[in-house]
RONUFI-178527 format. One record per residue (C-alpha): residue number from 0; residue in one letter; z, y, x. Coordinates in steps of 0.001 Angstrom, whole numbers. Layout:
// RONUFI-178527
 resi resn      c3      c2      c1
  NUM    A       Z       Y       X
...
This chain:
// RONUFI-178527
 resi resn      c3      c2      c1
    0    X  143840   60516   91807
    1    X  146877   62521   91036
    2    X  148294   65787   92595
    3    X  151361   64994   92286
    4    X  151725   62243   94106
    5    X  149184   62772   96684
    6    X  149653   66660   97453
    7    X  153485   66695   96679
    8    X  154249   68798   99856
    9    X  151269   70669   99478
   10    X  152124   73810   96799
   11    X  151157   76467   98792
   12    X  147785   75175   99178
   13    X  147518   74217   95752
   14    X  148690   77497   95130
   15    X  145432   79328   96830
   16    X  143121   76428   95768
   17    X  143832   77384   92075
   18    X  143117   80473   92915
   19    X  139641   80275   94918
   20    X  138669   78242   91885
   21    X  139530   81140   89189
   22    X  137743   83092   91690
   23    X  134839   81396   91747
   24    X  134136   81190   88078
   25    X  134674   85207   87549
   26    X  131560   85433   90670
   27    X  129611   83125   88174
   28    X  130128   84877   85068
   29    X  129200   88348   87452
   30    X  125628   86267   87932
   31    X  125051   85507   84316
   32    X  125782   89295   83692
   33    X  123279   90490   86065
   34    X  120905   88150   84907
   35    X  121106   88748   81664
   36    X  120818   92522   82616
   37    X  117235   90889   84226
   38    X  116634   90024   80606
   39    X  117542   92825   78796
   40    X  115049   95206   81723
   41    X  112178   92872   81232
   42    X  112553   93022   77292
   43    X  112454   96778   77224
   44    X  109751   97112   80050
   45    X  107652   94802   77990
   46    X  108548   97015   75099
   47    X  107596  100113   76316
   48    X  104458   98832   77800
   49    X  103155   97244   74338
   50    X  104426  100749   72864
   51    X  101753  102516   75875
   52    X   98822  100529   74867
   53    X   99498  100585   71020
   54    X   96753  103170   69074
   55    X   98208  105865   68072
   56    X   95871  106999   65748
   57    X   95719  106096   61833
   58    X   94764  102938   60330
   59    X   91455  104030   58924
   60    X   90226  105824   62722
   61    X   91046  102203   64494
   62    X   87818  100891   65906
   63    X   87583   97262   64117
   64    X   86128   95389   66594
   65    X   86995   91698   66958
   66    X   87466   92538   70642
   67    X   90450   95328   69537
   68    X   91545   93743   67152
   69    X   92089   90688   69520
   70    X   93580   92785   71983
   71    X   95943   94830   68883
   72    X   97254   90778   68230
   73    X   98106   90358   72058
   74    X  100228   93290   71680
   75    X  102170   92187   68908
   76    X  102596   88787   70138
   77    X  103598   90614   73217
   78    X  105887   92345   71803
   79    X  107650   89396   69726
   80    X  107981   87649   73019
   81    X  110057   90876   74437
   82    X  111759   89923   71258
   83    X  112507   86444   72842
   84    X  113779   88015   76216
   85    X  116483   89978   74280
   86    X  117545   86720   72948
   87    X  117804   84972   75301
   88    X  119958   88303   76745
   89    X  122463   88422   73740
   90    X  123103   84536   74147
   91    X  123724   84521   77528
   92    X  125997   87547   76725
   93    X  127938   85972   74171
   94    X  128194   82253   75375
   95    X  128583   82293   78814
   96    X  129524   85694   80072
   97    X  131865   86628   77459
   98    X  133168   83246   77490
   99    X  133626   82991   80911
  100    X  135622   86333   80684
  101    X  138010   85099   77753
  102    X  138588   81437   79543
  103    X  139321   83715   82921
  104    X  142234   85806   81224
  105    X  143773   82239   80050
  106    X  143193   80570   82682
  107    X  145050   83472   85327
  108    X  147891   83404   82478
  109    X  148200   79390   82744
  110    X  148243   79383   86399
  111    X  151214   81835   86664
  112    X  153173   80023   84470
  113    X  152917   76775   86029
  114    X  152951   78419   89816
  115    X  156584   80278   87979
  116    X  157397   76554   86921
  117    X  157048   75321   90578
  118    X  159020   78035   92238
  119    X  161813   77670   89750
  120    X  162031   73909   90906
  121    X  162169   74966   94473
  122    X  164058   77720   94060
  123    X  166809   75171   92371
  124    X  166344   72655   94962
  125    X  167042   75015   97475
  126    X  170139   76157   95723
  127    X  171706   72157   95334
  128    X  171004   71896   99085
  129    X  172908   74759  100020
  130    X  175546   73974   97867
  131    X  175631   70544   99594
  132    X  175109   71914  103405
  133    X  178144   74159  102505
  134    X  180217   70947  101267
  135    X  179131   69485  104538
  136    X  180440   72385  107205
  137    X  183571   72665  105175
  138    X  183923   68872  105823
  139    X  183049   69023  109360
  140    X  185926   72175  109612
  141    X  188410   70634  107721
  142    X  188299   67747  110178
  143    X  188022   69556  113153
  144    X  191195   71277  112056
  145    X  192994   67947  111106
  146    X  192157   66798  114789
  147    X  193579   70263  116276
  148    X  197211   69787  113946
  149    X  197032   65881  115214
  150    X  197192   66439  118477
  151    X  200031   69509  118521
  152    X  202093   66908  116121
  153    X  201322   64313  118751
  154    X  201901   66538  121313
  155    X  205757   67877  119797
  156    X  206682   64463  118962
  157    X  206286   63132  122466
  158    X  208304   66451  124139
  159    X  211880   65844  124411
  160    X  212278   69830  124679
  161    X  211089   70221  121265
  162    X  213165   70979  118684
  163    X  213491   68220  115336
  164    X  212391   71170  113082
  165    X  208940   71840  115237
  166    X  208380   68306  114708
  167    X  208484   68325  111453
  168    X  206559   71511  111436
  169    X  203530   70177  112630
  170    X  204260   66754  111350
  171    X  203988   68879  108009
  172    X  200847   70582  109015
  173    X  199408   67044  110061
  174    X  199643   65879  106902
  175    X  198498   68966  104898
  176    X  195340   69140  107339
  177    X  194676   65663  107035
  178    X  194833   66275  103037
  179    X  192711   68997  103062
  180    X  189881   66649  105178
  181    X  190057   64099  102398
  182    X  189526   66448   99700
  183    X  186404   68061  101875
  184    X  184936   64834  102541
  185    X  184826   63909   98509
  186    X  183291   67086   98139
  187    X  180795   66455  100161
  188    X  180062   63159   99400
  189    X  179792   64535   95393
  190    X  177401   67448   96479
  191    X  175427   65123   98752
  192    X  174432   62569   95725
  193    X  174061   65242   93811
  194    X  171493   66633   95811
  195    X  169820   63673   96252
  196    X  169656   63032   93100
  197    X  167866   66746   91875
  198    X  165653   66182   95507
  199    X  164405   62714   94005
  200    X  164005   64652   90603
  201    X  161967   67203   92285
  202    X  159411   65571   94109
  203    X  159308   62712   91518
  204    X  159293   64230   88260
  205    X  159454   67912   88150
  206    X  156728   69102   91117
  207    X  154456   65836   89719
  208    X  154428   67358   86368
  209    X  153899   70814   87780
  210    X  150935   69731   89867
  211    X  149988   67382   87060
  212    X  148980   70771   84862
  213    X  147505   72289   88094
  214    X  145442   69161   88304
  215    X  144459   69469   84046
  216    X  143942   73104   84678
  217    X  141371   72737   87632
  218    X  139933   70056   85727
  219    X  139409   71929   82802
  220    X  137667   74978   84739
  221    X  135377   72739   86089
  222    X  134610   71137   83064
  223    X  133658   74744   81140
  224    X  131564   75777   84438
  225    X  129673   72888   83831
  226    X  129221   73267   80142
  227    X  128281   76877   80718
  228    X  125813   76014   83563
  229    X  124157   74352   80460
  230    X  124637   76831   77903
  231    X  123027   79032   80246
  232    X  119663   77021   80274
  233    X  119728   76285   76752
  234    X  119923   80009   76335
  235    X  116504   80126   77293
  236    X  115251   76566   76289
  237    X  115650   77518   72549
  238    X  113194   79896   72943
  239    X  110576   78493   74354
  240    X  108751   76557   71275
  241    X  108639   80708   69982
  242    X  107508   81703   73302
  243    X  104945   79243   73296
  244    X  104029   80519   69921
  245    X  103454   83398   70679
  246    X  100897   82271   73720
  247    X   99557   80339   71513
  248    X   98861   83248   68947
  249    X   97138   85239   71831
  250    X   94707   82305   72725
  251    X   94215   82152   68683
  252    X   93193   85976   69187
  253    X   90767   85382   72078
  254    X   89139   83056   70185
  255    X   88542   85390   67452
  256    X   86616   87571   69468
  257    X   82949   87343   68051
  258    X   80259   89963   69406
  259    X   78004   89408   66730
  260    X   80617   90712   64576
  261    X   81217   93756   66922
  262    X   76820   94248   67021
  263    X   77187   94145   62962
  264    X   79945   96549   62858
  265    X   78441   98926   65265
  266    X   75060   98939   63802
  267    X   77010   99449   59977
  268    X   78783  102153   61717
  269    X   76047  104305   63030
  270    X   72703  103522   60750
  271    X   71760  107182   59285
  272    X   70259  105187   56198
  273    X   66422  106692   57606
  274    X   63496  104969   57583
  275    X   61336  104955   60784
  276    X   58518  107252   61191
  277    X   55160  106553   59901
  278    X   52310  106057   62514
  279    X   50071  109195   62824
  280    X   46788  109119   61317
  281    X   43588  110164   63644
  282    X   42145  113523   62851
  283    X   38539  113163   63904
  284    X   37187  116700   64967
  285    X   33575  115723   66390
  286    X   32414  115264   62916
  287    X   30286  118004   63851
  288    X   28728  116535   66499
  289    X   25707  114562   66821
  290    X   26567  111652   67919
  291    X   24818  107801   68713
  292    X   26387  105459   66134
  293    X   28709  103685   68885
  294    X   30634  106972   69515
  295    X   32203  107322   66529
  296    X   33793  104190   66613
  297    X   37305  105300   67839
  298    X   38698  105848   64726
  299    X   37669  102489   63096
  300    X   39821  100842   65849
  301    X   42218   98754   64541
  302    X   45334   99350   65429
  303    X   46167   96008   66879
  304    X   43342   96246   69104
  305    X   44567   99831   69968
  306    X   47431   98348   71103
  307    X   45868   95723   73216
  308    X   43475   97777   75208
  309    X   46757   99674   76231
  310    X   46644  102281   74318
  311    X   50687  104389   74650
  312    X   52883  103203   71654
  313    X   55047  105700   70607
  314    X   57458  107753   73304
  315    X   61069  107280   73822
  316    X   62594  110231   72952
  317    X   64611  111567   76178
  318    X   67439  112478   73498
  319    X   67794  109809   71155
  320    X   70524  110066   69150
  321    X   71875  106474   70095
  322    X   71729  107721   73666
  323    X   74312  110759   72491
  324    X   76558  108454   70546
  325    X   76830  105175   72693
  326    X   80415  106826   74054
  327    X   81525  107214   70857
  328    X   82943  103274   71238
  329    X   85924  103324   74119
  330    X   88564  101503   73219
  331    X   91166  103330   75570
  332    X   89048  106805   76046
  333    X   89263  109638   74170
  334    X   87318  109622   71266
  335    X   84993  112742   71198
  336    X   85913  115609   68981
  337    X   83634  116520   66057
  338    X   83641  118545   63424
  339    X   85631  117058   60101
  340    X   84737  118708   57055
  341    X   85676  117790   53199
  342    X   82412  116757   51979
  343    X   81492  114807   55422
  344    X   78560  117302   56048
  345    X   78756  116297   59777
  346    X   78147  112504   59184
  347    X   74506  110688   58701
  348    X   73274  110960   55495
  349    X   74170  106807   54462
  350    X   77341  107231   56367
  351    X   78227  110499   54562
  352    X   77866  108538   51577
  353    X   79884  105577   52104
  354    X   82439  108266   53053
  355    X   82124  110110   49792
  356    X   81990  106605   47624
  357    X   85186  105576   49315
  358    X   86750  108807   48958
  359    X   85443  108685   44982
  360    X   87272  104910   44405
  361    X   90302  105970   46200
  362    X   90912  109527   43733
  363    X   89845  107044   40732
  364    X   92848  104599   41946
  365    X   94992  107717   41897
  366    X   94205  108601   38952
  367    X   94699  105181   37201
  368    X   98281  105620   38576
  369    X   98906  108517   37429
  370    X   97394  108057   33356
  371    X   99530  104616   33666
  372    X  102538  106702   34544
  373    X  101777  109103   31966
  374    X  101811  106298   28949
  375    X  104590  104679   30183
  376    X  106830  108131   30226
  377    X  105138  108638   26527
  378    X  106132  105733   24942
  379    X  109727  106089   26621
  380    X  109418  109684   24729
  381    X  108902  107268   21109
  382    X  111906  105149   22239
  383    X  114179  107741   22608
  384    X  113072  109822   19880
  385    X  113124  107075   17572
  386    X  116455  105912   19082
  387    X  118659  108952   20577
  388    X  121582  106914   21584
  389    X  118980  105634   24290
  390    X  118336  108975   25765
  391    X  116863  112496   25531
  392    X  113341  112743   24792
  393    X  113493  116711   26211
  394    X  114464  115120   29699
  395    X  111295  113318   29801
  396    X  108535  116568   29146
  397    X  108924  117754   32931
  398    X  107992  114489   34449
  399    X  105213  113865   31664
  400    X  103839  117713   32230
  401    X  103613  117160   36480
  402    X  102261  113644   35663
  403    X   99497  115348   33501
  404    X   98582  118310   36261
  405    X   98447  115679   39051
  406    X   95517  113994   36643
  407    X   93669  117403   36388
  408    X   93934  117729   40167
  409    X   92433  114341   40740
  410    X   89762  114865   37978
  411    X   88652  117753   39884
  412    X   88575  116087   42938
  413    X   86529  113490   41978
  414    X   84322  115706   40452
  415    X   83726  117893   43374
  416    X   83462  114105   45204
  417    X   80864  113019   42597
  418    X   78734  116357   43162
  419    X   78513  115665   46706
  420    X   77297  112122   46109
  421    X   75181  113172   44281
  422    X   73547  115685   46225
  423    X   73230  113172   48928
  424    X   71333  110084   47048
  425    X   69249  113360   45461
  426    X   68245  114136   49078
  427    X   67566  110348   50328
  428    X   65633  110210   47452
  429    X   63545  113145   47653
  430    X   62808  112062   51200
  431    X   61683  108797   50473
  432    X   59190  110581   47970
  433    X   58019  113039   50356
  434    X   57699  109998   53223
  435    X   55209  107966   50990
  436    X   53401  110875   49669
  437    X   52734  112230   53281
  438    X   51405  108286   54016
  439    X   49034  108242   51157
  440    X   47725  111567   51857
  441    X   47215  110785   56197
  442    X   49341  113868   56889
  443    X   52415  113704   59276
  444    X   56035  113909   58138
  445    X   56714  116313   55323
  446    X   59678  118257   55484
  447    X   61379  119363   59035
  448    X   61234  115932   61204
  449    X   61417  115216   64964
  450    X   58517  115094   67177
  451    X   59571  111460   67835
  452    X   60852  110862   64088
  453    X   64599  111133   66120
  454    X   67402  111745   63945
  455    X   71079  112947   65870
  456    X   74345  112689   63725
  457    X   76690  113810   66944
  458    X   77139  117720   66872
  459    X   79051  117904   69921
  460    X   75405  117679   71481
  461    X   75035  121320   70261
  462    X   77502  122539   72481
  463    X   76534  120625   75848
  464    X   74297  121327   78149
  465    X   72268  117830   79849
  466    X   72544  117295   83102
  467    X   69124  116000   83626
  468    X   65908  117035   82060
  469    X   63754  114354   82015
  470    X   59733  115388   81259
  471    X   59663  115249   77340
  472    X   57791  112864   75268
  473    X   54456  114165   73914
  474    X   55378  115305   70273
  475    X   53045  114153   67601
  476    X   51634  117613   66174
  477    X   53752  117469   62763
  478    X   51444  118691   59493
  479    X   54248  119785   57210
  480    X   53000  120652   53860
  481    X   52155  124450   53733
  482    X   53742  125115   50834
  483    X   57409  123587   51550
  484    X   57314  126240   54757
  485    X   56276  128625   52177
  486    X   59177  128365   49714
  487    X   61457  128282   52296
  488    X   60119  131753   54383
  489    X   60121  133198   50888
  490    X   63154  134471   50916
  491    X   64013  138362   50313
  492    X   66585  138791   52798
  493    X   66757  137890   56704
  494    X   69166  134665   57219
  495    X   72047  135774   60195
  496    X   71965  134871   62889
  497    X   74689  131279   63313
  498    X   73688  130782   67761
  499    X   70852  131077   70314
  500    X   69007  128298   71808
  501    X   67274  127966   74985
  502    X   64352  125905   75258
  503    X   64404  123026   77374
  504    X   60687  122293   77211
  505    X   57527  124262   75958
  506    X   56365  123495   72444
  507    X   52830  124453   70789
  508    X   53795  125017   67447
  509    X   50188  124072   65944
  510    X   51169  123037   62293
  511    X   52156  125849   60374
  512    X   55560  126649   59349
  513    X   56310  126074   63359
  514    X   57191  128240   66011
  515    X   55321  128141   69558
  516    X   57947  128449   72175
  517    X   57756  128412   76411
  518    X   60044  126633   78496
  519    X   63289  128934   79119
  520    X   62587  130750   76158
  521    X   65807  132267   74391
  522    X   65454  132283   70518
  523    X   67918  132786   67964
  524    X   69595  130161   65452
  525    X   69370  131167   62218
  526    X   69317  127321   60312
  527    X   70839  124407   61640
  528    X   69250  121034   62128
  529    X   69282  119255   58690
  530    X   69267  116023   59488
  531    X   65709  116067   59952
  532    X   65275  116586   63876
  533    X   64184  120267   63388
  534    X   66059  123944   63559
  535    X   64752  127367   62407
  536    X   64714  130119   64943
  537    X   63631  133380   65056
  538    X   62194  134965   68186
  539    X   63298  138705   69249
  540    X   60083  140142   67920
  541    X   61219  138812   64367
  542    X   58730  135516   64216
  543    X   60738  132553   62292
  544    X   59535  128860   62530
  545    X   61103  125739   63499
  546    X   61344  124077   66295
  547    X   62068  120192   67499
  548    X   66295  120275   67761
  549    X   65557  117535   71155
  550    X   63560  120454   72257
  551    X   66140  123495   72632
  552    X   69432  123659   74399
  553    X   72214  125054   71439
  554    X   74935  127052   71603
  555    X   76305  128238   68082
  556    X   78695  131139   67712
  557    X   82208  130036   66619
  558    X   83177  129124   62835
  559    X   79194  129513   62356
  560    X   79982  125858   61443
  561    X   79241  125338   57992
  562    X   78390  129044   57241
């Protein structure tokens, strides 16, 4: 259906149709802008929200649990699919909205020149018609004056008082008027098909053709809202089979969650590399008495049957070490502070050295590095001192001589790395021998050990005080061998004094080489815990022994710390 032939009479409305329509598709292209702006929020709120939850610690302190690791993938999948969100953004910024925009601007220019077109047609029109109305009035005066000089010629002639020239007169002027009627009336009758003519030319022709681009214009609007209306779902249909990649890579990473990896991993992580204490062997002191042969059968029990008749296996200790490290795991909390020293002193001893081993490979890597750097600058020395075209060999001694102290650096790292190793498989080992020998020989633990045979690798328990004191176990009287105390008391001069203590629960201090303390008692520190379970003190009247660590309540003085 055409305009032009339907709406012929109808510009004005055409006129605001045209322009409710160009209307209309700015309003759209202000909806794809704010929802692209939608977009472009989401994006950057899902950005900074992966960026909250991302560790911000180092590679080697992540925690490398499946279940964080799982959780580390969701995150970056996350954050890809914030990736998506900005594209689908920049597309509907580019294809639709700016589109829409351009097409607007050419669209308002098109318009005005065919609304221009239109009003020159009229504006012509109008002009033929007036030139034709004005034809017409001069007709209708010229005639209406003919009449008037008719009727005074008619009226002369017939008076016999009238003179022959006054006849003539108006005779003359009859004739003239008449004349002048004739000529008026061709005029109008040329102006009159000549205005039919451009009227039929208007409203056939010219305002068809006008409308007719009105019509191709409207068309054409509706034709690019349409194709945008798609362009903005395909915006965001492109996307999806990423999008649903990147779901798909987050179910992938809850399905890697595996706790028996996480049990491995924590056990690996906090083993001290001890063996468990020995069992106790009975001291019998009613050999002395006289006794009927069925009373002396207590120490012949087996221990299986000991165990049976409900006999008390070995005692919990109250401070267990795992009990002081189990918060050491939070994902999201704040990892406790402790002590990091070069040679790992604070760690277990099997942790320390896995630390120092890894520490060891990682220098030796360097140092490979560094010797192939050094033979590669060398033999570039030959080249250019065999061919100096190629360079100067002089240029090269700088590099070669920092290349050669960075080796001596590393060489005495690993050195001082390979000492400390080797202090620490010296110690294992030496307490391995001393376990055994104290089995063979039925005497408790040699060495400084825990009541319980309790070891504690978290030294942020020296500086807090429990909230609870639960009763304490019933130590197993330790019977260290005499002479280790003895070496170790032997010394000329007085160790400082590193902290006090306060004791949490009394201790008898029956083996020798220990030190009988009541409950409340302040001693000082003057030797830290080992390792072992056990710190020297020293009471205020001078008396030095040791004392279970899961026994006291510590406070060191400051940088006492590896004194």
């Amino acid at each position: 259906m055409s305009w032009g032939t339907e709406l012929w009479d109808q510009f004005e409305n055409l006129d605001k149709h045209t322009q409710w329509g160009i209307d209309f598709l700015e309003r759209y292209a202000k909806f794809v802008k704010e929802r692209l702006e939608i977009e472009q929020n989401y994006a950057k709120q899902l950005r900074n929200l992966v960026k909250k939850y991302c560790p911000k610690r180092s590679k080697d302190e992540e925690p490398r649990f499946t279940s964080c690791l799982s959780f580390y993938s969701i995150l970056n999948e996350l954050n890809d699919y914030a990736g998506q969100r900005e594209v689908v953004a920049e597309e509907m910024a580019h294809r639709v909205y700016g589109e829409l925009m351009r097409y607007s601007q050419d669209l308002k220019a098109e318009r005005k020149h065919h609304l221009q077109e239109g009003r020159k047609a009229q504006q012509h029109l109008d002009h033929c018609w007036k030139q034709m109305d004005n034809s017409k009035k001069k007709f209708e005066r010229e005639c209406k004056e003919a009449e008037k000089s008719q009727i005074t010629y008619e009226r002369l002639d017939n008076d016999i008082n009238a003179t022959k020239s006054e006849v003539e007169k108006a005779k003359a002027q009859f004739y003239m008027r008449t004349h002048a009627a004739d000529e008026s009336k061709n005029e109008y009758a040329a102006q009159l098909q000549s205005f039919n003519a451009e009227q039929w030319k208007h409203f056939h022709s010219a305002i068809p053709q006008i409308f007719k681009n009105l019509q191709n214009m409207d068309e054409r609007r509706t034709v690019k809202l349409g194709e945008t209306y798609r362009s903005f779902a395909e915006a965001e249909r492109r996307v999806i089979p990423i999008i649903s990649k990147c779901l798909e890579g987050m179910v992938s990473a809850a399905k890697a969650v595996d706790e028996r990896r996480d049990s491995a991993i924590v056990v690996e992580s906090f083993k001290s590399g001890f063996e468990p204490p020995a069992d106790f062997p009975f001291e019998d002191f009613s050999q002395n008495l006289s006794r009927t042969g069925s009373d002396g059968t207590i120490s012949n029990t087996p221990k299986g049957d000991r165990e049976r008749d409900g006999a008390p296996g070995p005692r919990s200790d109250p401070k267990h070490p795992m009990s002081r490290t189990k918060n050491k795991l939070w994902l999201f909390g704040k990892k406790p502070k402790a002590p990091s020293l070069e040679d790992f002193s604070h760690l277990p001893p099997e942790q320390r050295r896995k630390r120092l081993q890894q520490r060891i490979d990682e220098l030796n890597r360097e140092l490979q590095k560094e010797m192939d750097q050094r033979d590669a600058l060398n033999k570039m020395k030959d080249v250019y001192e065999k061919n100096p075209q190629m360079g100067d060999p002089n240029s090269l001694q700088p590099k070669i001589s920092e290349t050669i102290c960075n080796m001596e650096k590393l060489r005495s790292e690993i050195h001082k790395n390979e000492t400390w190793l080797s202090e620490v498989e010296g110690k294992q080992s030496s307490r391995g021998d001393r376990r055994h020998s104290a089995d063979n020989h039925h005497h408790g633990p040699q060495g400084r050990e825990s009541p319980e045979g309790s070891y504690t690798d978290d030294t942020s328990q020296e500086h807090q005080t429990p909230h609870h004191r639960p009763g304490p176990a019933q130590p197993r009287h330790p019977n260290p061998d005499p002479h280790e105390f003895d070496d170790e008391f032997d010394d000329d001069d007085p160790l400082p004094v590193i902290g006090h203590c306060k004791a949490l629960y009394s201790f008898d201090g029956q083996n020798e080489g220990t030190l009988v303390m009541a409950e409340d008692e302040v001693l000082y520190i003057i030797e830290e815990d080992k390792g072992d379970g056990w710190t020297r003190a020293r009471k205020q009247s001078g008396e030095e022994g040791y004392v279970p660590t899961s026994y006291v309540e510590i406070t060191l003085e400051k940088n006492s710390k590896g004194s």
